[in-house]
C-alpha positions in Angstrom: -90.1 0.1 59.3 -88.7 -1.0 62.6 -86.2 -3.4 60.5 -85.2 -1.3 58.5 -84.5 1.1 61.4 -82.8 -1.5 63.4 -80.4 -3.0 60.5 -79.2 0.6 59.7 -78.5 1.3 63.6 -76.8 -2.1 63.3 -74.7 -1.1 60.4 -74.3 2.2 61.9 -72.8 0.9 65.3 -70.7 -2.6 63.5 -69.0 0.7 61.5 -68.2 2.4 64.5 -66.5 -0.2 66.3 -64.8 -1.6 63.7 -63.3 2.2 63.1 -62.5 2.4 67.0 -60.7 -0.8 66.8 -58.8 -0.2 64.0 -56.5 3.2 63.0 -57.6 5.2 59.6 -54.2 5.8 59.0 -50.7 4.9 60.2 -49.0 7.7 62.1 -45.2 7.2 62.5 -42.0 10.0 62.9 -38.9 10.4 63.7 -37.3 12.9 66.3 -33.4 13.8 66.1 -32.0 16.5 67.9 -28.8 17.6 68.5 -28.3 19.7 71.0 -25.5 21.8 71.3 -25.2 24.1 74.7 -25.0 28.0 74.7 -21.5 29.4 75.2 -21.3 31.1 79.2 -23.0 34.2 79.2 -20.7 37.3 78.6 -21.1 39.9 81.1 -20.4 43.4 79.7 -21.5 46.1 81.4 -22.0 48.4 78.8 -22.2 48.1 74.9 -18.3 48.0 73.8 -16.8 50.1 71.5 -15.8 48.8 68.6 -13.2 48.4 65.3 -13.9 47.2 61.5 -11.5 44.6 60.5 -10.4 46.2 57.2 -11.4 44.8 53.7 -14.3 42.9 55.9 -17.0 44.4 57.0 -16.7 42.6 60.6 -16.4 44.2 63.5 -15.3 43.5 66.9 -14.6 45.0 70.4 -10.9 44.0 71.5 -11.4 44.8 75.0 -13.7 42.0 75.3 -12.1 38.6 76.6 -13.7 36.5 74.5 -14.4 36.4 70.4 -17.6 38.3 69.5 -18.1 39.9 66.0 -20.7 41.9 64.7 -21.5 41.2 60.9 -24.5 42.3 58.8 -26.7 43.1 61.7 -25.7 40.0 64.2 -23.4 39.3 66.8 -21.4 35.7 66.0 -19.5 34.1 68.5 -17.2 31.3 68.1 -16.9 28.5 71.3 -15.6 25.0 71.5 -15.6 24.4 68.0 -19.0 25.6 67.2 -20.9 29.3 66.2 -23.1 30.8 67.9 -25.4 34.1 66.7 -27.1 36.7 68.8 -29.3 39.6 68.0 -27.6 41.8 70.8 -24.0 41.8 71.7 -24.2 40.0 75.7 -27.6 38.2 73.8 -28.8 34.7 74.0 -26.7 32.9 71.8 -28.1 30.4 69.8 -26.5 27.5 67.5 -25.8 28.4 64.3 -24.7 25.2 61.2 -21.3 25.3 60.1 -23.1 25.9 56.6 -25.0 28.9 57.7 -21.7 30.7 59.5 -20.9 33.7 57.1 -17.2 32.5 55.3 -15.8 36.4 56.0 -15.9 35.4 59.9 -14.2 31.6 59.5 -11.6 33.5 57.0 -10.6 36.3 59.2 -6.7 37.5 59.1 -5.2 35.5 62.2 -3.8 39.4 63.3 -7.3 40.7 63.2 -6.8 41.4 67.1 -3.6 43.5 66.3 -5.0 47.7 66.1 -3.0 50.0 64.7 -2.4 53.2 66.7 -5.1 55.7 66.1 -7.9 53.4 64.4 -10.7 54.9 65.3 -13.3 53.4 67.8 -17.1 53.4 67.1 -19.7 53.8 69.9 -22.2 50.7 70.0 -25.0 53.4 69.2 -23.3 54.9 66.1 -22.5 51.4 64.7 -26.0 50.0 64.9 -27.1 53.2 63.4 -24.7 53.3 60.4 -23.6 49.5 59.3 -26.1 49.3 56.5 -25.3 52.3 55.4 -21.9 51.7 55.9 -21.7 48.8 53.3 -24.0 50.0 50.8 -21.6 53.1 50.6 -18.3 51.0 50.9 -17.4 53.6 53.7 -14.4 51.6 54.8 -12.8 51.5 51.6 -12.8 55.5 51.7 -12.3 55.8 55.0 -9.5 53.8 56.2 -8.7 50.5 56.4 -5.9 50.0 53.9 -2.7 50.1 56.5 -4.4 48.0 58.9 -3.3 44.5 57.2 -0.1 44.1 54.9 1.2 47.6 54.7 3.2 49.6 57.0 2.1 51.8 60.0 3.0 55.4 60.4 4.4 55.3 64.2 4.5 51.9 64.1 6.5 50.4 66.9 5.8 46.7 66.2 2.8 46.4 68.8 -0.4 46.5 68.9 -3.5 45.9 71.2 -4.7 42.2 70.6 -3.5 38.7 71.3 -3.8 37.8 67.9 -6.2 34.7 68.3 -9.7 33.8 67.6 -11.5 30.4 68.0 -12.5 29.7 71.8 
């Protein structure tokens, strides 16, 4: 009995060092990353009032410095080539794939910036409360919109608000 005790403790321990000297399984990966770095922080004080861009869905506050667009529930921002998407509109902006960057905003009509007289504004707080509602109901289309882009102004005076650029 105490052989047969002492070969299976021996077989016992020569399979446990063999295992600890040599790896079950090979283990290997490969880490990429690219990182790209956050656009400056924008400091806004308070939510901005903002305008739809007619036929689009998009809108954007032109008193802001920079490019910043809400669209389907996101902020986007555009910066050194890249996009950037926020939940909230002075949010932490995070890298978004060229792929992934909603056509509508890369597409936008280069005199977005330009406001006709009279467009009206909407508060931060209505907008978040409304934009679903909004597109499912194709509000724009009913409510304005048309004379903004391609057709003439009433009171037009050949200016508007904007500088007429997007992109950085």
């Amino acid at each position: 009995m105490k052989k047969r005790t002492l070969i299976a403790l021996s077989v016992v321990g020569i399979t446990f060092l063999i295992g600890m000297g040599y790896p079950s399984g090979a283990n290997a990966g490969v880490s990429i990353g690219i990182n790209f770095p956050p656009p400056p922080p924008l400091v806004i004080p308070a939510p901005p009032p903002l305008f739809v861009i007619p036929t689009t869905y998009i809108y954007f506050p032109p008193e802001v410095d920079v490019d910043i667009f809400f669209y389907h529930g996101y902020w986007y921002r555009p910066y050194q080539g890249y996009w950037y998407r926020s939940g909230i509109y002075n949010g932490k902006w995070v890298y978004i794939a060229p792929e992934r960057v909603p056509r509508v905003l890369i597409n936008l009509p280069p005199d977005y910036r330009r406001v006709p007289p009279g467009l009206r504004r909407i508060p931060h707080v209505e907008l978040r409360k409304n934009w679903k509602t909004w597109e499912r109901d194709k509000y724009w289309d009913k409510h304005g919109g048309r004379e903004w882009h391609g057709e003439k102004w009433e009171h037009d005076e050949g200016h508007g608000k904007g500088r007429g650029r997007h992109g950085d």
